[in-house]
Structure formats: structure tokens, C-alpha cells
C-alpha positions in Angstrom: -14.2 -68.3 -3.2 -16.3 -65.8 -4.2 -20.1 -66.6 -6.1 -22.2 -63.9 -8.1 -25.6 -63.8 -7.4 -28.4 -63.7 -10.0 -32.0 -63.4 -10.2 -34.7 -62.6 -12.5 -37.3 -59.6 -12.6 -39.6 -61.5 -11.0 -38.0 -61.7 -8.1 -39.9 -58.2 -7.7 -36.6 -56.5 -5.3 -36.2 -52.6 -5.7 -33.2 -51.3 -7.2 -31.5 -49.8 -4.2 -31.4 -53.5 -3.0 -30.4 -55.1 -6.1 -27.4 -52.9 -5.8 -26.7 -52.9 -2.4 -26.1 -56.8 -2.6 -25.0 -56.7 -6.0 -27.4 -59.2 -7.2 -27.9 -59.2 -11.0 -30.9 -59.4 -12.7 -32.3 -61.4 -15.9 -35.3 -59.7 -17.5 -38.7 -61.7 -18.5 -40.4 -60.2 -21.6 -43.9 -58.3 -21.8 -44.8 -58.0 -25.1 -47.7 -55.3 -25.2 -49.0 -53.4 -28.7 -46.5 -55.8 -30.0 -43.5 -54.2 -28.4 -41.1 -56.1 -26.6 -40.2 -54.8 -23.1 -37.4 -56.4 -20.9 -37.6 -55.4 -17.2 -33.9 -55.1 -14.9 -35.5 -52.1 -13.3 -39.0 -51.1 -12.5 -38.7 -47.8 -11.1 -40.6 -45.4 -12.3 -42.6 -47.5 -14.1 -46.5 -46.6 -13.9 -48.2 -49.3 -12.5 -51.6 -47.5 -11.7 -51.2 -47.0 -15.0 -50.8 -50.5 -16.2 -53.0 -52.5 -14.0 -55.9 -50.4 -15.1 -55.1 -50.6 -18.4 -55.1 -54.7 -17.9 -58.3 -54.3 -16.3 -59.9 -52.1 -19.3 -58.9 -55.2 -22.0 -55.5 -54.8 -23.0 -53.8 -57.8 -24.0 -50.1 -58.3 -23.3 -48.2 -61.4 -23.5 -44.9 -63.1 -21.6 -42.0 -65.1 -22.9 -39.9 -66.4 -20.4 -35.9 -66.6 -20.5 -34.3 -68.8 -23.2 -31.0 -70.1 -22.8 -28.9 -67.9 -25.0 -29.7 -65.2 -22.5 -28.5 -66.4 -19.6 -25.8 -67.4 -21.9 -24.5 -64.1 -22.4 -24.8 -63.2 -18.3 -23.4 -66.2 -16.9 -20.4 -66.5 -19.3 -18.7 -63.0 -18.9 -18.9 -64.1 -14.9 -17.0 -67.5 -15.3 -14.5 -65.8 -17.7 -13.9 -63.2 -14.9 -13.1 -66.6 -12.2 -16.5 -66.4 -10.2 -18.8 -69.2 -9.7 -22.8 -68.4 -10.2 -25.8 -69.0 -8.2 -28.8 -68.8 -9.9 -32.4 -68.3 -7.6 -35.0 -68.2 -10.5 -38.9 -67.6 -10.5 -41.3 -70.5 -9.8 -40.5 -73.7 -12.6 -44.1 -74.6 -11.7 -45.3 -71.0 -13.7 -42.4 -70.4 -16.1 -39.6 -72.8 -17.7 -37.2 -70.0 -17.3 -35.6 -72.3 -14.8 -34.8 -75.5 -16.9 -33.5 -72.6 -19.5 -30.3 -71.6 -17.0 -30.0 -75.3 -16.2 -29.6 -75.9 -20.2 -27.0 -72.9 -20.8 -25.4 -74.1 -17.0 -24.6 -77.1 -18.5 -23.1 -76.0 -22.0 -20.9 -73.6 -20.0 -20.1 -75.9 -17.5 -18.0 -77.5 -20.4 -16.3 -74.6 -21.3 -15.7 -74.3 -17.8 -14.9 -77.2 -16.4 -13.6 -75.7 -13.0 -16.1 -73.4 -12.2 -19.2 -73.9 -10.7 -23.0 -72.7 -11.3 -26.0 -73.9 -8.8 -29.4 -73.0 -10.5 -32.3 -72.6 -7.4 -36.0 -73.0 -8.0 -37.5 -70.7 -5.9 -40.9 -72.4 -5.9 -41.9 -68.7 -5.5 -43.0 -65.4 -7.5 -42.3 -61.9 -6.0 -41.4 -61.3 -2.6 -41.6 -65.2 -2.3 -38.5 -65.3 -4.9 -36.8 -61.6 -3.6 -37.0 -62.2 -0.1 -34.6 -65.4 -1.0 -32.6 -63.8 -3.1 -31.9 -61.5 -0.4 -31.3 -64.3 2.4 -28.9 -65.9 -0.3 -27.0 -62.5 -0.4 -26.5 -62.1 3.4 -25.3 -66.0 3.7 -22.7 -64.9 1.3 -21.8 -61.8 2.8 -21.3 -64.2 6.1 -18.9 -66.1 4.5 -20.8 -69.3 3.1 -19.7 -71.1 0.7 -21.2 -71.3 -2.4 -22.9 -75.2 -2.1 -23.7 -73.9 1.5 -25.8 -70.9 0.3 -27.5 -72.7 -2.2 -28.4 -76.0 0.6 -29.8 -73.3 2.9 -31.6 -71.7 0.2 -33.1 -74.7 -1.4 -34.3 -76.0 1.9 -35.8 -72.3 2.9 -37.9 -72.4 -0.3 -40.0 -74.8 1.4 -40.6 -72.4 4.4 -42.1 -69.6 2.3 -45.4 -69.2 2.3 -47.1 -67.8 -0.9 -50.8 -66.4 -0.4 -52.8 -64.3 -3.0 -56.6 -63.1 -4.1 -57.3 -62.0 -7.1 -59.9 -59.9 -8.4 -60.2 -61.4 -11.6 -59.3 -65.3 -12.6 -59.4 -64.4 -15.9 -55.6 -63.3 -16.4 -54.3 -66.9 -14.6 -57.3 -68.5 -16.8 -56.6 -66.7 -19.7 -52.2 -67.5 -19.1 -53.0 -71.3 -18.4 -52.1 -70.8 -14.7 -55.1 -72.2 -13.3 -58.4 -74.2 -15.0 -61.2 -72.9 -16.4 -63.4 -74.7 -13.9 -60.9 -72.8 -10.7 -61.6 -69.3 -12.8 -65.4 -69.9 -12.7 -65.5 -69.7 -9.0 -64.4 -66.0 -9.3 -67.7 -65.2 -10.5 -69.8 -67.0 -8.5 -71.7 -64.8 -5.9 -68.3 -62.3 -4.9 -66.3 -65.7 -4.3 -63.2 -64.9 -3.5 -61.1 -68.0 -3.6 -57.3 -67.1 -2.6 -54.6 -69.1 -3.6 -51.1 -70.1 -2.6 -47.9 -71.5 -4.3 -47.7 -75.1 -3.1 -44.8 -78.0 -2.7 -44.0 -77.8 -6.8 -44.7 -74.1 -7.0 -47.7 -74.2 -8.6 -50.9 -72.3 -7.7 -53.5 -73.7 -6.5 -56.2 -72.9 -4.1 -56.6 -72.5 -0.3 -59.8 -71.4 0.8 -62.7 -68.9 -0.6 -63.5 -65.8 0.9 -66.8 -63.9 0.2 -65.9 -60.6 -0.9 -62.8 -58.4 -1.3 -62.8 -57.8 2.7 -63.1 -61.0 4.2 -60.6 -62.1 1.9 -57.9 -59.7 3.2 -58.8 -60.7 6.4 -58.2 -64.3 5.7 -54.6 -63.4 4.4 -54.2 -62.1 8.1 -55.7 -65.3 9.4 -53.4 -67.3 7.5 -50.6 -65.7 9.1 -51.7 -65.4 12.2 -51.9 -69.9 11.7 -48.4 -70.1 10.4 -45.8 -67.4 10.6 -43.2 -68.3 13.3 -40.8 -66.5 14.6 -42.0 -63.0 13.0 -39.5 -60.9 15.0 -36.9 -62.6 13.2 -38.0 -62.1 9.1 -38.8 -59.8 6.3 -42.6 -60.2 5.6 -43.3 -59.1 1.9 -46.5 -58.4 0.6 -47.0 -57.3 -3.4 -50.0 -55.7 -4.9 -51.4 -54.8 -8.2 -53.0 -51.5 -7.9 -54.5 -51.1 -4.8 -52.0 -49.8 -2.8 -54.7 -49.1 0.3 -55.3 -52.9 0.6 -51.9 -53.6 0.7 -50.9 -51.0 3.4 -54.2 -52.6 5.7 -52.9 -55.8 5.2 -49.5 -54.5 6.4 -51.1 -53.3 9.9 -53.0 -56.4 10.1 -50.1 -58.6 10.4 -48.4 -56.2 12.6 -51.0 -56.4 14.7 -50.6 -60.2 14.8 -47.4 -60.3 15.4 -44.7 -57.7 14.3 -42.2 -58.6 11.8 -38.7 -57.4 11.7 -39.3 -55.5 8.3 -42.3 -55.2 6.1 -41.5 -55.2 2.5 -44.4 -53.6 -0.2 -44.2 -53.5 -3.2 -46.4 -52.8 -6.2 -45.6 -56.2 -8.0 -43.6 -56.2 -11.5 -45.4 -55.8 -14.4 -44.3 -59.3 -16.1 -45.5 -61.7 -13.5 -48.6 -59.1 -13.0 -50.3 -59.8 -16.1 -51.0 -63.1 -15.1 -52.8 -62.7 -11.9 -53.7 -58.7 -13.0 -55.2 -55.4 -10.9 -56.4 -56.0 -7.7 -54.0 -58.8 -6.9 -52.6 -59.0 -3.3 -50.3 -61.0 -2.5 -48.3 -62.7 1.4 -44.8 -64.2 1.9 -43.7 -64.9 5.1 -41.9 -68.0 6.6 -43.8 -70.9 8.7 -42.4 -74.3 9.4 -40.5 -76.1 6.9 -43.7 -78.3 5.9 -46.1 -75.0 5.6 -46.6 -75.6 1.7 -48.2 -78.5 2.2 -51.1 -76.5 4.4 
């Protein structure tokens, strides 16, 4: 029986692959100058732009999905006889998550024989996407609906999510990590670089002394964990500095060559919590390498 696929912009994928699995796409909010901007599509969008206007001052805000709104996505696709599976950004950053899982459930009663799976992704980005995408292809394979979603819920817990910022003060400043873990960034060049663990929250890894050696430990840290490379789409997101982000690509292909390297600058509504210079790893290790 056929399933529709749905995401949310933070799932960070380009349009050309949105559409060539047909996944559909919920937009976060970025509120900026007190405008309200909804992101399906990023293309075009000027992200040099953005990031250094985040890093001159300006404040912008994010409102996650409410209920109504996925609502009005997911009931046009049970009218039309499809069941849903919803892979949603990271319930330990957002509650946009528990939102589908409260319109799921009125729906469900409207439609009692249809079925809608809602997916934590534990992940932002590429570490969301790169599911998203794996989810598509099981589909295309011919797996079931609760088949897709097993496989997906227990590949969540082989992504590995690794990041260094060049400013705590966005993730301070959004509640996303203490004010104690947001002093380190100024201590010295400390670099501390942080990861997405079991619950999907952030917290930190290691510290790195500068903007170098913490690149190179991103490469370290796959080097420790990937397995099977040949076999997977690597992603790797990044707020501005493109150069970093295209060094950290040779890095790990160096290591050991991934099937497909996936960069992209990463969307603006997840970005203004972690802000410019942000760089960001997803890759696969064993099914217990969240816990590292």
C-alpha cells in the first residue's frame, strides 16, 4: 500500500531531491525584522548573506510547527487513501515532533483506517535528510510502511551528529546549551565540538584549540567510527564557510571514501541557533555510536 513521505525544512535536502523522491516538506518559521518566513525551498536563498548578518547582531527568532499545520498536510493525504510517514527534526531541539504526534492522533479518528508513523530523527540537517532519503529508497524497494519506519527508527541511532561552532552564543542565547558550556567558547580559542547524543540533544564531545585542530578532529572522529564508508552518503553542512566545509570533504576522503559526499550550506532556520562558522558531520558508525 502506498505511504507519503514527509519531512520538515530542517531536514536541510535540496530541492532536486525533495522532488525526485517526492518527499514533502513542512516549514519551520524565522521570524527576522519581525517578518515571518516559512522555508519548503532554500534555493537561492543568500546564505553568505545571512550568516554574516547573524554574526554582525541581527536577532531572528524560531517557532517550531504547531499542530494545525501539519493538520492541513497530513489530512488532504489520508482523504486521497495514503498512509503518512512522518521523519521530523530532533524532539531533543524542537517540539515540532510531539506537534504531528498531536494532529496524528486527531486525524487518526477521522481516519480510522489509515495509518501515520511520526519518526524522531534524533538529528538536524544532513543527520535528519540523509534519513529521509534512506526512508524514500526502502519505499521505492517495496517496504511496507511499519517496515520503513522500524528500519528508520533503528538507523537513527547509527547517525553520527558532530559540529564546532564559532560562536556559543546562538545555542546559549536559543537555550540549546548552558551558559556555563557557552563560556568555554571564549576561553583561550577553545573550541569545544559537539554532537547530537542518544535523546537528540547536544551536548559536548571533546575541545579543540582553535578553528584548525578542530576540523581536524571532525576527521578524527570519523576516522574512529564510520564503518562501512563505501556503502553511505556522508553529509556535512556549513554556515558560511564554504572553504572549511570542502577541506573537511577531502579529509574524510582521504580516510576512507564514501559513496557520495553531500554539502550543503545548512538552512537558515536551524542555522540561527548554532550561527556563521558552524560545521557540521553525519555519517553512520555502529548502532551504539551516540553513546561515544
Amino acid at each position: 500500500m502506498a505511504f507519503t513521505i514527509i519531512s520538515d525544512t530542517g531536514a536541510n535536502i535540496t530541492d532536486k531531491v525533495r522532488d525526485h523522491y517526492g518527499i514533502i516538506i513542512v516549514p519551520l518559521t524565522l521570524i527576522a525584522d519581525g517578518e515571518e518566513l516559512q522555508f519548503k525551498s532554500t534555493e537561492g536563498f543568500d546564505y553568505d548573506g545571512y550568516y554574516q548578518s547573524l554574526k554582525d547582531g541581527k536577532k531572528v527568532s524560531t517557532s517550531q510547527i504547531n499542530p494545525a499545520q501539519f493538520n492541513e498536510v497530513f489530512e488532504p493525504i489520508l482523504e486521497a487513501g495514503d498512509d503518512i510517514l512522518y521523519i521530523g527534526l530532533s524532539g531533543g531541539v524542537t517540539g515540532s515532533v510531539n506537534s504531528a504526534k498531536i494532529a496524528a492522533a486527531d486525524l487518526l479518528e477521522e481516519f480510522p483506517n489509515r495509518q501515520i508513523r511520526i519518526v524522531d530523527s534524533l538529528g538536524a540537517s544532513l543527520g535528519e535528510g540523509i534519513l529521509v532519503v534512506e526512508a524514500a529508497q526502502c519505499r521505492d524497494k517495496g517496504m511496507s510502511l511499519d517496515e520503513t519506519a522500524d528500519h528508520i527508527e533503528f538507523q537513527r541511532y547509527r547517525m553520527y551528529q558532530i559540529f564546532v561552532v564559532d560562536d556559543l552564543k546562538h545555542l546559549k542565547r536559543t537555550g540549546r546549551v548552558s551558559g556555563a558550556l557557552a563560556s568555554l567558547g571564549t576561553m583561550m580559542d577553545i573550541k569545544p565540538i559537539l554532537k547530537g547524543d542518544t535523546e537528540g540533544k547536544i551536548v559536548v564531545e571533546c575541545k579543540a584549540r582553535g578553528r584548525k585542530q578542530a576540523i581536524k578532529a571532525l576527521a578524527e572522529k570519523y576516522r574512529d567510527l564510520v564503518t562501512d564508508a563505501q556503502e553511505q552518503i556522508v553529509g556535512i553542512s556549513y554556515g558560511g564557510k564554504r572553504e572549511d566545509a570542502v577541506h573537511l570533504a577531502n579529509l574524510i576522503s582521504k580516510i576512507a571514501p564514501p559513496k557520495k559526499v553531500w554539502m550543503v550550506a545548512h538552512e537558515p532556520v536551524t542555522g540561527s541557533h548554532v550561527g556563521p562558522g558552524m560545521l557540521a558531520l553525519y555519517f553512520k558508525g555502529n548502532d551504539d555510536v551516540r553513546a561515544f
